[in-house]
C-alpha positions in Angstrom: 0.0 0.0 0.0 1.3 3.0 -1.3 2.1 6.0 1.5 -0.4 9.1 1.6 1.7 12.3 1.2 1.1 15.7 2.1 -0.3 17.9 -0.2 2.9 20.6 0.2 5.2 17.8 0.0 3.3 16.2 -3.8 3.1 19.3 -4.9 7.2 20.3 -3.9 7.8 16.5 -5.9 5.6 17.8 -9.0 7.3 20.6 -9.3 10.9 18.9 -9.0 10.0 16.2 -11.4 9.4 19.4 -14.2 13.5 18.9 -14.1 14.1 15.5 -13.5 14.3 12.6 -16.0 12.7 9.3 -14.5 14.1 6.1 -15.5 12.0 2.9 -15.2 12.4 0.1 -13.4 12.4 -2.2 -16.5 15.5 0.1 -17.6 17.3 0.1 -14.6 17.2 -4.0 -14.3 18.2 -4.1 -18.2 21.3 -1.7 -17.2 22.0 -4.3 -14.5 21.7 -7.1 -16.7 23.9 -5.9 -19.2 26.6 -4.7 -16.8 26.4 -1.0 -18.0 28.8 1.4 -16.1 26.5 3.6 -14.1 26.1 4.4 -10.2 23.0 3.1 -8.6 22.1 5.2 -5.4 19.6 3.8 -2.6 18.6 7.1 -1.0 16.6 5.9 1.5 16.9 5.8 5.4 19.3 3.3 7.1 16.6 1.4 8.7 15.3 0.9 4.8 18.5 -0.2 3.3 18.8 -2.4 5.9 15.8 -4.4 5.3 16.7 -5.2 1.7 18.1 -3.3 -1.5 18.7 -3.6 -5.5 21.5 -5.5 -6.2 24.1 -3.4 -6.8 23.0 -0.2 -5.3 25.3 1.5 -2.9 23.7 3.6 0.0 23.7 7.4 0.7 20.5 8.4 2.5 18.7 11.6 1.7 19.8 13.0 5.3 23.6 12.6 3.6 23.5 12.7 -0.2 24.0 16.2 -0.8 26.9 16.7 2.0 29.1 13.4 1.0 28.0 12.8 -2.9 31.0 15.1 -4.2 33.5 12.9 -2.0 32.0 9.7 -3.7 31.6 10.8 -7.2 33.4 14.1 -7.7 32.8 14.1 -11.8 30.1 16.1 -12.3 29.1 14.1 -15.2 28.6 10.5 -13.7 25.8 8.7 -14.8 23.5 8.1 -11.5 20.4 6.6 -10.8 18.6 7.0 -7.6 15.8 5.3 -6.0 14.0 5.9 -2.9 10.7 3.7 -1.5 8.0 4.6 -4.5 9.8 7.7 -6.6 9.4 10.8 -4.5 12.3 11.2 -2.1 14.2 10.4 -5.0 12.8 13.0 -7.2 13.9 16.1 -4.9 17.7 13.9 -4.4 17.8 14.0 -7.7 16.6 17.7 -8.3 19.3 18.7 -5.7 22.1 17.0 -7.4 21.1 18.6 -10.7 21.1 21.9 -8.8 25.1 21.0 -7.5 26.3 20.5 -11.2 25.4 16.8 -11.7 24.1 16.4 -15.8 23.5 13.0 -15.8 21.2 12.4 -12.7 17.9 10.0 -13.2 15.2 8.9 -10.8 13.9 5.6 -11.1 9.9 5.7 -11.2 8.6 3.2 -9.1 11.2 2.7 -6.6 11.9 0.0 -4.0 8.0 -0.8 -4.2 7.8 -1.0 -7.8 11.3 -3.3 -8.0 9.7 -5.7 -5.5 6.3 -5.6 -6.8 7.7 -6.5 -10.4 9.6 -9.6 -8.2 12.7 -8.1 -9.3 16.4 -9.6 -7.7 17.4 -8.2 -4.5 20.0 -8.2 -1.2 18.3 -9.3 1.7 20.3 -9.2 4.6 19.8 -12.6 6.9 16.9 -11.6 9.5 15.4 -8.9 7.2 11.9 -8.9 7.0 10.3 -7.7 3.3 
């Protein structure tokens, strides 16, 4: 079941999304499955991550992204993917690394809950409830 948002916080997303490109899910997994050279972000909260994640993905929560993204990946045009739980948080990451000099940032639509819904691969660590 998909979360209910504020109205002030859709509305801040809609207006992000007017300058962010959204990737689907079915291209992200094709990426994967080719091996493609591109940086797959998990943006969500620690307590998220640790329940499960895409394959691949490597972690900087929203509460960190901005402050310790240009220490990760300091070329401004690395090809990056984030994903949050459904799209949203995501979205505004996404915005804001577009906003710091980053050209090649995407947003995959659909998120965590999309991935898992389509029974796509992922890390579970042992004891993690889905």
């Amino acid at each position: 079941m998909a979360k209910q948002h504020g109205a002030r916080f859709v509305a801040l997303v809609e207006e992000a999304k007017k300058r962010v490109t959204d990737v689907t899910l079915a291209e992200v997994k094709a990426r994967l499955d080719r091996g493609d050279e591109f940086v797959l972000i998990d943006v969500r909260e620690d307590h998220e991550w640790a329940q499960g994640h895409v394959p691949g993905a490597e972690h900087l929560g929203r509460g960190i992204l901005e402050r310790d993204v240009e220490a990760r990946f300091p070329a401004l045009d690395t090809d990056i993917v984030l994903y949050c739980g459904g799209g949203y948080r995501s979205t505004l990451a996404a915005d804001n690394l577009g906003k710091m000099g980053y050209t090649r940032v995407r947003s995959m639509d659909g998120g965590w809950r999309g991935w898992t819904e389509k029974g796509y691969p992922v890390t579970q660590p042992e004891g993690a409830k889905r």
